[in-house]
C-alpha positions in Angstrom: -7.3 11.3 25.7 -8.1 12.1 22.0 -11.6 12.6 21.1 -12.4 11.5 17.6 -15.2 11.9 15.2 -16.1 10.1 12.7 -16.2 11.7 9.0 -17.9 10.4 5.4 -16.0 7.9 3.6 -16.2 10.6 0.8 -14.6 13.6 2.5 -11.4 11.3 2.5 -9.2 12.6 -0.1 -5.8 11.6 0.9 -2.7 12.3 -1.0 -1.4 8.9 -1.6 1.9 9.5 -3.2 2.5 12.1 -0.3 2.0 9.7 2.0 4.9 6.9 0.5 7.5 8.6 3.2 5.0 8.4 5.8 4.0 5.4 8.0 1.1 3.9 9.6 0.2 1.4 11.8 -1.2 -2.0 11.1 -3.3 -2.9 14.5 -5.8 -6.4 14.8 -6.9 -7.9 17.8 -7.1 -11.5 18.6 -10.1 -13.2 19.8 -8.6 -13.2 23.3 -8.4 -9.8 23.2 -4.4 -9.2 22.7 -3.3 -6.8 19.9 -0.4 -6.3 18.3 0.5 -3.8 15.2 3.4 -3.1 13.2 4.4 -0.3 11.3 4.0 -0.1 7.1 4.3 2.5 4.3 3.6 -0.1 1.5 -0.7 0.1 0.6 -2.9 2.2 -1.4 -6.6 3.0 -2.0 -9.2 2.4 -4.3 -12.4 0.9 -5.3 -12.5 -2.8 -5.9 -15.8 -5.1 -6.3 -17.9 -1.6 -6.1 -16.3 -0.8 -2.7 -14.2 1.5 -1.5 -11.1 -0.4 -0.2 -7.9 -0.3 0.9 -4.9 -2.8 0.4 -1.5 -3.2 2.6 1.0 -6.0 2.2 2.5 -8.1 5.4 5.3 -10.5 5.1 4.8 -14.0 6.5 7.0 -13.6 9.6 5.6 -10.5 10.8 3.9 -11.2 14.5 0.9 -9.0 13.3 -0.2 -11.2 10.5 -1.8 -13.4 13.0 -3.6 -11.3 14.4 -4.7 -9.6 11.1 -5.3 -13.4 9.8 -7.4 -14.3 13.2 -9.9 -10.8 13.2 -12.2 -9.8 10.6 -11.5 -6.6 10.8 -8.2 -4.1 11.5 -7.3 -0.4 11.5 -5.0 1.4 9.8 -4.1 4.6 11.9 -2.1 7.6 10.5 0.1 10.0 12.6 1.7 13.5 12.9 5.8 13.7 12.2 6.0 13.9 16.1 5.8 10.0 16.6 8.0 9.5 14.1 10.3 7.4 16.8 7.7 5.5 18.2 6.8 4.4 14.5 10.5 3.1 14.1 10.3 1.3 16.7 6.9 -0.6 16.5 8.4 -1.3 13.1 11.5 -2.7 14.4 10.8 -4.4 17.3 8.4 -7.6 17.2 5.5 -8.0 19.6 6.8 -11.4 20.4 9.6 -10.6 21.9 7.8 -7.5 24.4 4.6 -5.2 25.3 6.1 -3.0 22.2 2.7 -0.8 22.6 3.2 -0.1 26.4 6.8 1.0 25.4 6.3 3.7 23.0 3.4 4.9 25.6 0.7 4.5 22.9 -2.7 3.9 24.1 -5.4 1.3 22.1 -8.7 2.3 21.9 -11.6 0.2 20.5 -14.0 1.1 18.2 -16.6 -1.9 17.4 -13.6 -4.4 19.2 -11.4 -3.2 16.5 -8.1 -1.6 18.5 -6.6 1.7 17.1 -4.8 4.7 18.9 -5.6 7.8 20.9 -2.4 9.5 19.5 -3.9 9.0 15.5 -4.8 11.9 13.7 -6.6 9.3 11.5 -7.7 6.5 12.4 -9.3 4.1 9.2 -11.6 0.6 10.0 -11.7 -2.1 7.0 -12.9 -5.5 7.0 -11.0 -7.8 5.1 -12.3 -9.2 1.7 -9.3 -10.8 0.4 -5.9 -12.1 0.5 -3.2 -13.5 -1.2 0.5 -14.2 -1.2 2.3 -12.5 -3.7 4.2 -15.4 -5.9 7.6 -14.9 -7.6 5.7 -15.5 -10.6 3.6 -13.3 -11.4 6.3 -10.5 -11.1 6.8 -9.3 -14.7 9.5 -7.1 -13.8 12.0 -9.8 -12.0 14.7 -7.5 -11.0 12.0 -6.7 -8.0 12.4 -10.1 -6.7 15.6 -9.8 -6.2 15.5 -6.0 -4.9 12.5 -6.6 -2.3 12.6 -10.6 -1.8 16.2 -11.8 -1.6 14.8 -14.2 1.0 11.7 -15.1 -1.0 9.8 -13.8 2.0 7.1 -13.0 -0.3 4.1 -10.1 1.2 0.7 -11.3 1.7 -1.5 -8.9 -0.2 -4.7 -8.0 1.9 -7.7 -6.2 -0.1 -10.0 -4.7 2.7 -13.4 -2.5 2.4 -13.3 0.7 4.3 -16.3 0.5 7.5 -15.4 3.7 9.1 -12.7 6.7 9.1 -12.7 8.9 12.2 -10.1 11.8 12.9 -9.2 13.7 16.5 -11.0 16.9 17.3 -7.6 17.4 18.5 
C-alpha cells in the first residue's frame, strides 16, 4: 500500500499546460459512505478570494457530480503513464452501471473522510467554495458551443480551496 506524505501547499509547482494530455481523477464520497470518481483533464489552478484554489468542470450527467454536489470536500488525484488504461476506463464507464473502482483494482483511501487512491502519485484535497453552470451565454467565442456542447450539456464549473496535497514516498 502507498505511503504518502503530506507536502506545503507552496512546494506545489505543477506544470499546468503539461498536464492538459494528462488525466486525473475526480473522487467524492457520499454521506453513506459510497464514492464514486470519474476521470477529467479539463481544470486549472490559481488564487481566487486570497486562496489558493483549484477549479474542474463536470457535466450534468456525470454519476460523480452527485457525489461532488452531496460532500464538502473531494480529491483530485494525479497518476503515473502506467494507469493510463485504468484512467480510460473510469472515464468511460459510469459508476451507475458497476463497482468501476473494484474493476480497474484501485484502492480508496481516506484522508479526513475524503476518498483518494493508493496508486496516486499525487493526491490534492479542496473544499468546495463555489459553483456554477456554465451558460451558453456568456460564451464570447460561440463556435465553442457548438465544438464542446452540441447537446447543450453545459459543465458545471466548481471553484474549490486547496486543504491538503500529499504525494507517495513511493
Amino acid at each position: 500500500m502507498a505511503d504518502f506524505k503530506e507536502i506545503n501547499i507552496k512546494d506545489f509547482t505543477p506544470d499546468t499546460f503539461g498536464l492538459k494530455n494528462k488525466w486525473m481523477l475526480i473522487t467524492a464520497a457520499k454521506p453513506d459512505g459510497s464514492i464514486n470518481t470519474m476521470t477529467a483533464s479539463w481544470g486549472g489552478f490559481g488564487v481566487m478570494w486570497n486562496k489558493e484554489v483549484a477549479y474542474v468542470v463536470i457535466r450534468p450527467q456525470r454519476y460523480t457530480k452527485e457525489f461532488v454536489d452531496s460532500a464538502d470536500s473531494f480529491s483530485l488525484t494525479f497518476f503515473d503513464k502506467k494507469y493510463l488504461k485504468e484512467l480510460g476506463y473510469l472515464g468511460k464507464t459510469s459508476g451507475r452501471d458497476e463497482d468501476k473502482i473494484a474493476k480497474v483494482g484501485f484502492n480508496p483511501l481516506f484522508e479526513d473522510g475524503v476518498p483518494y487512491f493508493a496508486e496516486a502519485h499525487t493526491a490534492m484535497f479542496v473544499k468546495k467554495l463555489f459553483v456554477q453552470e456554465i451558460e451558453e451565454a456568456s460564451f464570447l467565442d460561440k463556435e465553442l458551443v457548438g465544438q464542446w456542447y452540441p447537446a447543450k450539456d453545459f459543465h458545471y464549473l466548481y471553484i474549490a480551496e486547496i486543504t491538503k496535497i500529499m504525494e507517495s514516498r513511493d
